[in-house]
Each structure stands twice: as structure tokens, then as C-alpha cells.
mmCIF file of the N, C-alpha and C atoms, coordinates in Angstrom:
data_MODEL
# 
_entry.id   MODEL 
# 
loop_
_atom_site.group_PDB 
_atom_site.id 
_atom_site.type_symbol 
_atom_site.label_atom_id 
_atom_site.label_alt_id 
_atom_site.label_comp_id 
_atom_site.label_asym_id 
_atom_site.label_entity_id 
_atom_site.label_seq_id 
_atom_site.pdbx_PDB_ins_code 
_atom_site.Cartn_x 
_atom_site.Cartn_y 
_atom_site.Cartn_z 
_atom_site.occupancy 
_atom_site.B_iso_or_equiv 
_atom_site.pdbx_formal_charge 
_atom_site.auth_seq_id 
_atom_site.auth_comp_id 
_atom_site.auth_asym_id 
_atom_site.auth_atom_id 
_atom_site.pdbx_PDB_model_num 
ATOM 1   N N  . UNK A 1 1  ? 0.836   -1.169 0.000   1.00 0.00 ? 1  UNK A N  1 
ATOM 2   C CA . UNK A 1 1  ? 0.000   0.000  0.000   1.00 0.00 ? 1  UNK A CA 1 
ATOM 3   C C  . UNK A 1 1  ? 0.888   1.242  0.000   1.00 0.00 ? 1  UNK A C  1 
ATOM 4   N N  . UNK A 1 2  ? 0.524   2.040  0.044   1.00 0.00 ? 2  UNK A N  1 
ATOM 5   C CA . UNK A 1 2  ? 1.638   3.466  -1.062  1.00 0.00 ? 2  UNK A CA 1 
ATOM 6   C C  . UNK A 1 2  ? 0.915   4.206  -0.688  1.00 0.00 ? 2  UNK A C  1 
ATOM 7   N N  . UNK A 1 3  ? 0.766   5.255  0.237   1.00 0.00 ? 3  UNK A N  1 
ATOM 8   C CA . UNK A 1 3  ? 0.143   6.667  0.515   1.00 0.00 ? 3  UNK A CA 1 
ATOM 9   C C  . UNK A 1 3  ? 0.600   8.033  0.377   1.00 0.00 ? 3  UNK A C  1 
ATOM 10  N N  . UNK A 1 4  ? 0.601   8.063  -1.164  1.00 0.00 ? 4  UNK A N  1 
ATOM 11  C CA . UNK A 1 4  ? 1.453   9.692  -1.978  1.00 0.00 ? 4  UNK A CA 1 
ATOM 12  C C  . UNK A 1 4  ? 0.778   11.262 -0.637  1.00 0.00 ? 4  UNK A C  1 
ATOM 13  N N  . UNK A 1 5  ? 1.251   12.041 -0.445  1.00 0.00 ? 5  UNK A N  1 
ATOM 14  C CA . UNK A 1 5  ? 0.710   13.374 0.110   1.00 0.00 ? 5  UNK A CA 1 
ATOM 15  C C  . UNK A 1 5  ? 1.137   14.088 -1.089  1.00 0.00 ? 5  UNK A C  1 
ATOM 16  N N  . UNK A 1 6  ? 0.286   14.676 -1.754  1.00 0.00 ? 6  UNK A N  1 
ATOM 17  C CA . UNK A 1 6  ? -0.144  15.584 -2.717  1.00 0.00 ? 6  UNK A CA 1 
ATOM 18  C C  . UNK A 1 6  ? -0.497  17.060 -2.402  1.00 0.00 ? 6  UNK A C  1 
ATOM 19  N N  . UNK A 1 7  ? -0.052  18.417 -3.451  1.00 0.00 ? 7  UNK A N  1 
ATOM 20  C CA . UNK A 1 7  ? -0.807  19.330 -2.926  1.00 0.00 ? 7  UNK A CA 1 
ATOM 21  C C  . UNK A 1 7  ? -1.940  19.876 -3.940  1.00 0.00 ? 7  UNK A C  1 
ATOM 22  N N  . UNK A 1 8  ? -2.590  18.554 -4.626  1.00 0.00 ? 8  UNK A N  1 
ATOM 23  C CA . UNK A 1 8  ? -3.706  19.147 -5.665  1.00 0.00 ? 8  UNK A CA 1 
ATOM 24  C C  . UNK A 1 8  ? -3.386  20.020 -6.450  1.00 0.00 ? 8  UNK A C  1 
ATOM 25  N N  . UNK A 1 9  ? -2.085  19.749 -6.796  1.00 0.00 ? 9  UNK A N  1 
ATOM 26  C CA . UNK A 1 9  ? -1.947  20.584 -8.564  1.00 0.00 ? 9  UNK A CA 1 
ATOM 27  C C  . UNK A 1 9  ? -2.123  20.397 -9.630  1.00 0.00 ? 9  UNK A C  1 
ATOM 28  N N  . UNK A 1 10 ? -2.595  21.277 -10.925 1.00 0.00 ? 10 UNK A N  1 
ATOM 29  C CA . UNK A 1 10 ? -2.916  20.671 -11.930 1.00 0.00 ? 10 UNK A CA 1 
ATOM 30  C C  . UNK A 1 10 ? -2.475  19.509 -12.384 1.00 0.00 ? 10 UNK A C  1 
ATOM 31  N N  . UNK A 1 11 ? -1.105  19.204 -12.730 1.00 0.00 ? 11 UNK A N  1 
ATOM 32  C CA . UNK A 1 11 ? -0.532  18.233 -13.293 1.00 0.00 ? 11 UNK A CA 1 
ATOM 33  C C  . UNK A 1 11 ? -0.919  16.987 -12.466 1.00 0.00 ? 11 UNK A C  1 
ATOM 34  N N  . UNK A 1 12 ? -0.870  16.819 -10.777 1.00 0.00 ? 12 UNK A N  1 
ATOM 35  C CA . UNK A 1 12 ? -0.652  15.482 -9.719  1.00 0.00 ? 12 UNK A CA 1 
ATOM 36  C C  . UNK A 1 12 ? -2.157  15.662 -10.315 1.00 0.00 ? 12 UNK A C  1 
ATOM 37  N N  . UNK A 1 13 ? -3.499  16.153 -10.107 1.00 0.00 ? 13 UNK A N  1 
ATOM 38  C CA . UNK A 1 13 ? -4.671  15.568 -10.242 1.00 0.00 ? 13 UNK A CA 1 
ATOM 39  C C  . UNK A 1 13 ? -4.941  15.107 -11.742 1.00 0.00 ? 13 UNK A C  1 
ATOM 40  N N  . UNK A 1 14 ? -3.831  15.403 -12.600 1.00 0.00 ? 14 UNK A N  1 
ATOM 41  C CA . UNK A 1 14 ? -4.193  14.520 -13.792 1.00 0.00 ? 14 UNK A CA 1 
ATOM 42  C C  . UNK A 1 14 ? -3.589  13.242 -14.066 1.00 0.00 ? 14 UNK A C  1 
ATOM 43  N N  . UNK A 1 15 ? -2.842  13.265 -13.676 1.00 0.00 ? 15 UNK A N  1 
ATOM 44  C CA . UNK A 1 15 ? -1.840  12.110 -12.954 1.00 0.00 ? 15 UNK A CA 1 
ATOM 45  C C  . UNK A 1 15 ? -2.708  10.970 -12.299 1.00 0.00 ? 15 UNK A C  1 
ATOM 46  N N  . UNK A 1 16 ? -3.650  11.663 -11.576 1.00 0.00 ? 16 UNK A N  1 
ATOM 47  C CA . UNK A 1 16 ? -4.526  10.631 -10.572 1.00 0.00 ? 16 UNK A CA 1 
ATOM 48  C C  . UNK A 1 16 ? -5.221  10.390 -11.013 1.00 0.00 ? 16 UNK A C  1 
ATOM 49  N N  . UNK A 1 17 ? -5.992  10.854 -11.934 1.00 0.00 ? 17 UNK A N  1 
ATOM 50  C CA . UNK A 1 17 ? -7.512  10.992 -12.649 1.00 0.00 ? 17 UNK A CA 1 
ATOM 51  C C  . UNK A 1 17 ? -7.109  9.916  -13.634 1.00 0.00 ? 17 UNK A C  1 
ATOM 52  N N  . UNK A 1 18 ? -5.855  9.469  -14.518 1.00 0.00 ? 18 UNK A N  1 
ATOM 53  C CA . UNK A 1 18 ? -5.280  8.813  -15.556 1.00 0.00 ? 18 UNK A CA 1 
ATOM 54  C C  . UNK A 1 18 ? -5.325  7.606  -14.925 1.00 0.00 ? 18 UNK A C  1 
ATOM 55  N N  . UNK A 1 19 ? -4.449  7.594  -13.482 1.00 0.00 ? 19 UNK A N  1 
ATOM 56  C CA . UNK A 1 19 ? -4.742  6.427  -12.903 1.00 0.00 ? 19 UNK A CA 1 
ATOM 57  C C  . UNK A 1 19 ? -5.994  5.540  -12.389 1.00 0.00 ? 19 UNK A C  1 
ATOM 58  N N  . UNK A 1 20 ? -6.653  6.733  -11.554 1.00 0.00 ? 20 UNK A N  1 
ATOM 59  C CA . UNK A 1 20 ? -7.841  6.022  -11.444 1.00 0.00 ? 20 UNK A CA 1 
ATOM 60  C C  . UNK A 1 20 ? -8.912  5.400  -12.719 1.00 0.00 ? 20 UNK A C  1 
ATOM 61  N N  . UNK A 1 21 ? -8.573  5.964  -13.603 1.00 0.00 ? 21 UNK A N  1 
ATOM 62  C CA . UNK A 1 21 ? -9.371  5.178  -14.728 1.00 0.00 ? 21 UNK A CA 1 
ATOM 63  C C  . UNK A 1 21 ? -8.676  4.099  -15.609 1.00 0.00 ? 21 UNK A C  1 
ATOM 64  N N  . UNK A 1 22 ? -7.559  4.291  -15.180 1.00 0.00 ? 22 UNK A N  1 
ATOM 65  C CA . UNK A 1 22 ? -6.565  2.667  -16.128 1.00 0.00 ? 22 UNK A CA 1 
ATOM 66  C C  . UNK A 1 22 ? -6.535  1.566  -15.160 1.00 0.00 ? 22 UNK A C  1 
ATOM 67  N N  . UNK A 1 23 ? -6.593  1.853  -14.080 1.00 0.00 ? 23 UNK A N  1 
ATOM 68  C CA . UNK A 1 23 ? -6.167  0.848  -13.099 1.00 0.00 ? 23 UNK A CA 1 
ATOM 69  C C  . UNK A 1 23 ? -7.612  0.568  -12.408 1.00 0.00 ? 23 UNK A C  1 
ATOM 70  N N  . UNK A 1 24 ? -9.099  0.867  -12.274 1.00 0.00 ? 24 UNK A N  1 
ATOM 71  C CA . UNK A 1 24 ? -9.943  0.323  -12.008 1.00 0.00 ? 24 UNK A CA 1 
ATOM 72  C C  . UNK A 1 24 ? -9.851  0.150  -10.348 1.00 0.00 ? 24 UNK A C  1 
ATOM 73  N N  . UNK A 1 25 ? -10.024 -1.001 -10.376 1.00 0.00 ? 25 UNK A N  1 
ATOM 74  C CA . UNK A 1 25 ? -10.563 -1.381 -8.508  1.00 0.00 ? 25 UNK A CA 1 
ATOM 75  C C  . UNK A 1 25 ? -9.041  -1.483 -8.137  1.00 0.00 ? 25 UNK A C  1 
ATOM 76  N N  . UNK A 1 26 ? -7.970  -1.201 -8.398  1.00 0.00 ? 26 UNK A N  1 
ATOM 77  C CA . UNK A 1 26 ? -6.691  -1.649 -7.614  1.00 0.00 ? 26 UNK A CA 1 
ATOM 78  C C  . UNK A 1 26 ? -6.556  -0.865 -7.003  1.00 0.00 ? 26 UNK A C  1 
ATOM 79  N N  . UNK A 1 27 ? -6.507  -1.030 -5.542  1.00 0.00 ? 27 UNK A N  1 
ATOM 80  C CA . UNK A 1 27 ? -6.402  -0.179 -4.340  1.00 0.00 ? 27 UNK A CA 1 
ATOM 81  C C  . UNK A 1 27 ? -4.820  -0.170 -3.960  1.00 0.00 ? 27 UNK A C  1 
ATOM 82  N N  . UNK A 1 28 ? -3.682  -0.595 -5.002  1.00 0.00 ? 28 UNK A N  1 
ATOM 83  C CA . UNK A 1 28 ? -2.602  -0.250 -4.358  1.00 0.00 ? 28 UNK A CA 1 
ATOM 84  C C  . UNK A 1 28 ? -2.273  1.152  -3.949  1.00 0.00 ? 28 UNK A C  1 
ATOM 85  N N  . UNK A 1 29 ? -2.810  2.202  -4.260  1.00 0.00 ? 29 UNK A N  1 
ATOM 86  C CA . UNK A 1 29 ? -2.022  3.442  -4.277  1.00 0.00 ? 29 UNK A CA 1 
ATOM 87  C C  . UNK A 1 29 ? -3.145  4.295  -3.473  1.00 0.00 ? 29 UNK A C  1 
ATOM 88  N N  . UNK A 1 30 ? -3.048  5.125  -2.514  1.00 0.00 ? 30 UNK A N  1 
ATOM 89  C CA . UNK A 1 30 ? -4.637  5.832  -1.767  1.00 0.00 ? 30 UNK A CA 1 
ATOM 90  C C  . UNK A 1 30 ? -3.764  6.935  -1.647  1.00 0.00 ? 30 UNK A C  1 
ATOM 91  N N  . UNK A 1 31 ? -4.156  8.169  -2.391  1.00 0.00 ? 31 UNK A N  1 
ATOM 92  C CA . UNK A 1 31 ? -3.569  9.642  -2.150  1.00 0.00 ? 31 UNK A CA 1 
ATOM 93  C C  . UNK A 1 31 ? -4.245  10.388 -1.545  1.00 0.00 ? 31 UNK A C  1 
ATOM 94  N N  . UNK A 1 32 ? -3.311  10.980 -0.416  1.00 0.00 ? 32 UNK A N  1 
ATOM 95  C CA . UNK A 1 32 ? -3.742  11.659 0.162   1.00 0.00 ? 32 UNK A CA 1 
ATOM 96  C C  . UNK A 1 32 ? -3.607  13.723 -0.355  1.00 0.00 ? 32 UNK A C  1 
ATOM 97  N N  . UNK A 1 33 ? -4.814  13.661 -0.072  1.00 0.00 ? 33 UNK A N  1 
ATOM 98  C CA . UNK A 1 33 ? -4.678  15.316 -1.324  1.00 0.00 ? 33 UNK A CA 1 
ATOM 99  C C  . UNK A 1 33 ? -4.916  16.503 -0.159  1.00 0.00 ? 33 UNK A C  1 
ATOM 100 N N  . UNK A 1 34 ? -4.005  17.451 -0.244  1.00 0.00 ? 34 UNK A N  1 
ATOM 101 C CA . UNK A 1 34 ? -4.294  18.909 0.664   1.00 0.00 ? 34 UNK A CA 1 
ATOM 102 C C  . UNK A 1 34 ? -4.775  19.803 -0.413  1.00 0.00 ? 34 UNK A C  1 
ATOM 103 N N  . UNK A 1 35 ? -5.745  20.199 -1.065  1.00 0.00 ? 35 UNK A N  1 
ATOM 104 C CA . UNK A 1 35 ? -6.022  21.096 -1.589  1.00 0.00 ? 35 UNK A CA 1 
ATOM 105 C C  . UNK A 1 35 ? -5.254  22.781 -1.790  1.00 0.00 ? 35 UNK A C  1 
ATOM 106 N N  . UNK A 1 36 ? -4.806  23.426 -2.698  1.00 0.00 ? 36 UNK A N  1 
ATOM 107 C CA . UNK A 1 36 ? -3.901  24.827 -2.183  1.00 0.00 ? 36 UNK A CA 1 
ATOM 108 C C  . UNK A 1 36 ? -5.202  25.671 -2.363  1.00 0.00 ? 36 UNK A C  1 
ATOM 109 N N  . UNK A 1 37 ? -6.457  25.492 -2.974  1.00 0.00 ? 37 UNK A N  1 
ATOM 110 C CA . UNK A 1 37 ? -6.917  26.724 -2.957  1.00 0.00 ? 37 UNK A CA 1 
ATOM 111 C C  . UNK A 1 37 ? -8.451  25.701 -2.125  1.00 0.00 ? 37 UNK A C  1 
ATOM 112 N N  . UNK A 1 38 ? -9.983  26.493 -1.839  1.00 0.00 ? 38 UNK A N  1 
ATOM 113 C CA . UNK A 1 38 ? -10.924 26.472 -1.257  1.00 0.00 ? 38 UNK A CA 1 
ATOM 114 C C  . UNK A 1 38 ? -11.777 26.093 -2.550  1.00 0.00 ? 38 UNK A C  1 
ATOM 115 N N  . UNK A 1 39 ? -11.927 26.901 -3.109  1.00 0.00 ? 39 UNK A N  1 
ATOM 116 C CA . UNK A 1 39 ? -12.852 26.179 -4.500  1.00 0.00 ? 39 UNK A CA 1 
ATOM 117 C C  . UNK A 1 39 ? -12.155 25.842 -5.791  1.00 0.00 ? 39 UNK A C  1 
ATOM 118 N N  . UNK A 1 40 ? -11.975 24.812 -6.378  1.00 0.00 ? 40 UNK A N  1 
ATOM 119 C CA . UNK A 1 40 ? -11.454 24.006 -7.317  1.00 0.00 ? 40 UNK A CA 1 
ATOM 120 C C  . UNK A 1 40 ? -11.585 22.716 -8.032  1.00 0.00 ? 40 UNK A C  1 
ATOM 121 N N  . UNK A 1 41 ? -12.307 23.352 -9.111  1.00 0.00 ? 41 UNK A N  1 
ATOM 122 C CA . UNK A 1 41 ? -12.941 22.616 -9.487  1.00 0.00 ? 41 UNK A CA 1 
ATOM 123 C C  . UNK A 1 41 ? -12.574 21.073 -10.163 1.00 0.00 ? 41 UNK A C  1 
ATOM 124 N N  . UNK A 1 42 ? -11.289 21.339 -10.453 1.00 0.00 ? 42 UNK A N  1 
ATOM 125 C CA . UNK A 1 42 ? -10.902 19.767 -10.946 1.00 0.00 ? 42 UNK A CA 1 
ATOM 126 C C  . UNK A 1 42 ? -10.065 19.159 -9.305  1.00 0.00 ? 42 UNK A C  1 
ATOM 127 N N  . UNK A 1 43 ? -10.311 19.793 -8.650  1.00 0.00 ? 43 UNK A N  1 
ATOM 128 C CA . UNK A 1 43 ? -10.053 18.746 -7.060  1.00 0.00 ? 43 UNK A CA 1 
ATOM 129 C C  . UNK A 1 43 ? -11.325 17.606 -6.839  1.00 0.00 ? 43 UNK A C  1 
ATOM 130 N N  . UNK A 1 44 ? -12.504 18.539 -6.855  1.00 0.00 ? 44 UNK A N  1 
ATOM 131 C CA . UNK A 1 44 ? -13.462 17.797 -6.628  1.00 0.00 ? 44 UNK A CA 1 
ATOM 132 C C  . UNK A 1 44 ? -13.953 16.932 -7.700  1.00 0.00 ? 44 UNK A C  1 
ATOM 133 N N  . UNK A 1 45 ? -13.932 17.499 -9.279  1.00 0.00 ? 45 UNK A N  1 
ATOM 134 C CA . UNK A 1 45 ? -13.737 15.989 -10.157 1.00 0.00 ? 45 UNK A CA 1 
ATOM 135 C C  . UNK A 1 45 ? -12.781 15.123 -9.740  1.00 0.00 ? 45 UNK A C  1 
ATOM 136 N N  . UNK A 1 46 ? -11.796 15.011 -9.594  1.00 0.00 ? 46 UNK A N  1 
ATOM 137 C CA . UNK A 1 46 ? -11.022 13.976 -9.561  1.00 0.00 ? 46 UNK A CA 1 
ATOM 138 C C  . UNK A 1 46 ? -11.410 13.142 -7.902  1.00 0.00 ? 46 UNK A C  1 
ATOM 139 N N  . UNK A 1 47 ? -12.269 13.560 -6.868  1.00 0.00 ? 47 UNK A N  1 
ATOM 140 C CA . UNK A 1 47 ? -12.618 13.173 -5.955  1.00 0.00 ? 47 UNK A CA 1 
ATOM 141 C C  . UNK A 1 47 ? -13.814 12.248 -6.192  1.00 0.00 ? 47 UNK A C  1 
ATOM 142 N N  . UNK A 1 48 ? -15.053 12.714 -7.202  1.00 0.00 ? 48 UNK A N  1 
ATOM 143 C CA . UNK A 1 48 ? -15.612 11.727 -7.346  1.00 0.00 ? 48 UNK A CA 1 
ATOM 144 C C  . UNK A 1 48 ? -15.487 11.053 -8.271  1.00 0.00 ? 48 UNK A C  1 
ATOM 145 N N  . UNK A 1 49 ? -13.974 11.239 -9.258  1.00 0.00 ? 49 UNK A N  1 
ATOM 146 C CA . UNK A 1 49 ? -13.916 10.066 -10.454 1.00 0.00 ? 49 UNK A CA 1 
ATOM 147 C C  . UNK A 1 49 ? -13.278 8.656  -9.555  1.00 0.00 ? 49 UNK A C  1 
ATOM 148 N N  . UNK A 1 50 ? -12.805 9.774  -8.382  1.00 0.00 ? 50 UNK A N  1 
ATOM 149 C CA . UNK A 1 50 ? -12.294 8.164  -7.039  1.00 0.00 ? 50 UNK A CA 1 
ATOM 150 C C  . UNK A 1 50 ? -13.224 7.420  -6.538  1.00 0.00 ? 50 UNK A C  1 
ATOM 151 N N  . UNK A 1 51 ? -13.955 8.043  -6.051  1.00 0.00 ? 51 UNK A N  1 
ATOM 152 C CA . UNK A 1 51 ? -15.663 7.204  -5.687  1.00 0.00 ? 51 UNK A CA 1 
ATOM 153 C C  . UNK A 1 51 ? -15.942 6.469  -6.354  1.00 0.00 ? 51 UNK A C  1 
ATOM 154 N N  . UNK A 1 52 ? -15.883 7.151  -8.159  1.00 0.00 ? 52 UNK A N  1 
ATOM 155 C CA . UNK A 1 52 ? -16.938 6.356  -8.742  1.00 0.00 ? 52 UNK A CA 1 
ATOM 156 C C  . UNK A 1 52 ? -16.289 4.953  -9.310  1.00 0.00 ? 52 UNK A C  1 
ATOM 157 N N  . UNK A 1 53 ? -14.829 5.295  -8.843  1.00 0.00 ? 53 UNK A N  1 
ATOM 158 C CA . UNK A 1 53 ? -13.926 3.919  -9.512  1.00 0.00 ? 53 UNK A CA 1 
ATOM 159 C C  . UNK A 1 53 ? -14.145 2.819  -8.363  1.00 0.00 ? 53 UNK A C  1 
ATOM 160 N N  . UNK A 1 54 ? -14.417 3.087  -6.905  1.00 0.00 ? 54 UNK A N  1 
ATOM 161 C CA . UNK A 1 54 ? -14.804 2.320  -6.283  1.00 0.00 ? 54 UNK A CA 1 
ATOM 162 C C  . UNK A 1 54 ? -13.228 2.194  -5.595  1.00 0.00 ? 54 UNK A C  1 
ATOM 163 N N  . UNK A 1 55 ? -12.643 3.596  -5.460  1.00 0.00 ? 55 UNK A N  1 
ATOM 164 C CA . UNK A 1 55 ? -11.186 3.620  -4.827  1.00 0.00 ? 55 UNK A CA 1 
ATOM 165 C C  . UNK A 1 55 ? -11.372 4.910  -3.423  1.00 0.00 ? 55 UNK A C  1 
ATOM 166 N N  . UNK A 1 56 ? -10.374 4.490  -2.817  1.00 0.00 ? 56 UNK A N  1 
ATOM 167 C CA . UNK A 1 56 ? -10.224 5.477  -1.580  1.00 0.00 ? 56 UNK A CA 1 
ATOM 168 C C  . UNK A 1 56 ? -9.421  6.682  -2.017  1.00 0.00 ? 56 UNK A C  1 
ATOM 169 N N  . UNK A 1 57 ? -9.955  8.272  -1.357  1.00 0.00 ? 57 UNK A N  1 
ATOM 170 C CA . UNK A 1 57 ? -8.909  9.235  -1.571  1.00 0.00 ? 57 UNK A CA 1 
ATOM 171 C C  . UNK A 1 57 ? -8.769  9.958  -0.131  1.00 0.00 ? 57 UNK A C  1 
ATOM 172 N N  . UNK A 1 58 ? -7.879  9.953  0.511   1.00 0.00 ? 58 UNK A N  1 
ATOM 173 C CA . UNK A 1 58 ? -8.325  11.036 1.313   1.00 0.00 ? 58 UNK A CA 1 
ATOM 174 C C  . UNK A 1 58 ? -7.675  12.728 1.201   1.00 0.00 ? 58 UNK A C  1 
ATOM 175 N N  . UNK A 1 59 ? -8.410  13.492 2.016   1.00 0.00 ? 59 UNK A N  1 
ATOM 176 C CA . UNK A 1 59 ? -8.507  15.022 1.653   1.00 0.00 ? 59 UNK A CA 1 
ATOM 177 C C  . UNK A 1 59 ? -8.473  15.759 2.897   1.00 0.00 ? 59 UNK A C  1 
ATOM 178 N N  . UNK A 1 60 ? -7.171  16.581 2.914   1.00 0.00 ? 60 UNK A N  1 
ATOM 179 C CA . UNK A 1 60 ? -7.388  17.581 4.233   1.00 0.00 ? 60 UNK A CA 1 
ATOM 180 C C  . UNK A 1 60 ? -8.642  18.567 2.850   1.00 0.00 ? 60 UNK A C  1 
ATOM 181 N N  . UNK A 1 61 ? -9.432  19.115 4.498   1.00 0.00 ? 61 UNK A N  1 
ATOM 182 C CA . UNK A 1 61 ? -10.181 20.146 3.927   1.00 0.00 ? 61 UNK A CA 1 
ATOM 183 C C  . UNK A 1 61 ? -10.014 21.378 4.861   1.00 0.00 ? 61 UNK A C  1 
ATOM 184 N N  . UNK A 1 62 ? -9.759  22.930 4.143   1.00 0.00 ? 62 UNK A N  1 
ATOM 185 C CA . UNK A 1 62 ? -9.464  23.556 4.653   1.00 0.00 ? 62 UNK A CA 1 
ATOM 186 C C  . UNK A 1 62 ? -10.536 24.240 5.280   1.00 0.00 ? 62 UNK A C  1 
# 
């Protein structure tokens, strides 16, 4: 198990978003994401493209 700390930048949430859709149900990797800004909108896509893959993300929220 592999727990990346991320700070939700463009590039790492496309990075994740690539993964979560090539790799499906494999729960090796669970990132943990600090958001840099309060509203952002491809944070929260890429939060429920994690849900909907049926993968864990976790999220400081500020």
C-alpha cells in the first residue's frame, strides 16, 4: 500500500484521474490530497472520479 501526500496541482490531479481510470478497482495506491486553494474545481472531479472507480482518496479540507 503506497500513501502519496499531494498538494492538488494541476498536473498530480491529472496524474490521478489517468490512474484512477486505467487501473480500475486496484487499491494499491490511496492519495492523500491537501487542496492549495478552497474552490477548485478539478479537485473535486477527480474526488468523485475516485468514488466512482470504487477507490479510496483522502482530503485535508481547509
Amino acid at each position: 500500500m503506497y500513501y502519496p501526500y499531494l498538494r492538488a496541482r494541476q498536473f498530480e490531479l491529472i496524474a490521478l484521474r489517468e490512474y484512477a481510470q486505467q487501473r480500475g478497482n486496484n487499491n494499491l495506491i490511496t492519495p492523500i490530497i491537501e487542496p492549495v486553494k478552497k474552490t477548485f474545481n478539478s479537485f473535486s472531479f477527480n474526488v468523485k472520479l475516485f468514488n466512482n472507480c470504487s477507490r479510496k482518496v483522502f482530503y485535508k479540507r481547509k
